[in-house]
N, C-alpha and C positions, 0 to 999 in steps of 0.2 A: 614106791616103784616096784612093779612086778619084779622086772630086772634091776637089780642094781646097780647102778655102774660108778656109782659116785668116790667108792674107794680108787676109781683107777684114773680119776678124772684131772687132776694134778698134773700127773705124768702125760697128759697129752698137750701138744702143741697146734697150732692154726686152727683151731677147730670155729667150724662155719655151722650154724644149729638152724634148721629151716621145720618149723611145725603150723600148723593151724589149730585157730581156738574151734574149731567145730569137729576136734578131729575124734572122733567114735572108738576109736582105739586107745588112746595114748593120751593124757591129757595133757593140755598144753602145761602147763605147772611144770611138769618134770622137766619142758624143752629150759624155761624159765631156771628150774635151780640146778640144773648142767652149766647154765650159761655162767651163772653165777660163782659158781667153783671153780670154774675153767680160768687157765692163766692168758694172758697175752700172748700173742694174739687172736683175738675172738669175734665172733659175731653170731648175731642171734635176728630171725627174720622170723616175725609172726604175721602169720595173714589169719586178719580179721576171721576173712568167713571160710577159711580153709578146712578141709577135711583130709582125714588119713593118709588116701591115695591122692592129693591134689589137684583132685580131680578138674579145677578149674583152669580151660586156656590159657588168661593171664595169669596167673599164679604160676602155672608151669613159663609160661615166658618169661618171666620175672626169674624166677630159679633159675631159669637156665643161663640168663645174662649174667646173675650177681654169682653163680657158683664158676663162670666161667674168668671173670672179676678176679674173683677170690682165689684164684686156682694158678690165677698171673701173678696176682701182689705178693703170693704166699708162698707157695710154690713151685712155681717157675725155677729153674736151674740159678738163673741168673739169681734168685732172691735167695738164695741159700748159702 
């Protein structure tokens, strides 16, 4: 990984990983062994034919409901 972030990856909590396998930037791998490191609770959303910016409607529809999902289950007042 260009950046690495994997030493710091332990110490974070709720983390939600949204990448594409067509993504030109960033390979999806890295989203994959983020996920993997990462403690509970996690998630990790790969879109098939996703690219860097997301650029696709569904795929941004989809983020937008499951980050909004996530952002209730996880982080919501009440869930803390």
């Amino acid at each position: 990984m260009l950046f690495d972030i994997t030493k710091n990856i332990t110490s974070l909590k709720n983390i939600y990983i949204v990448h594409g396998k067509n993504d030109e930037t960033v390979p999806y791998e890295n989203a994959e062994k983020i996920y993997l490191m990462a403690t509970k609770p996690k998630a990790l959303k790969i879109f098939d034919k996703g690219d860097h910016k997301l650029s696709c409607k569904k795929h941004q529809e989809i983020f937008s409901a499951e980050t909004v999902n996530w952002f209730v289950k996880f982080l919501h007042p009440s869930a803390l």
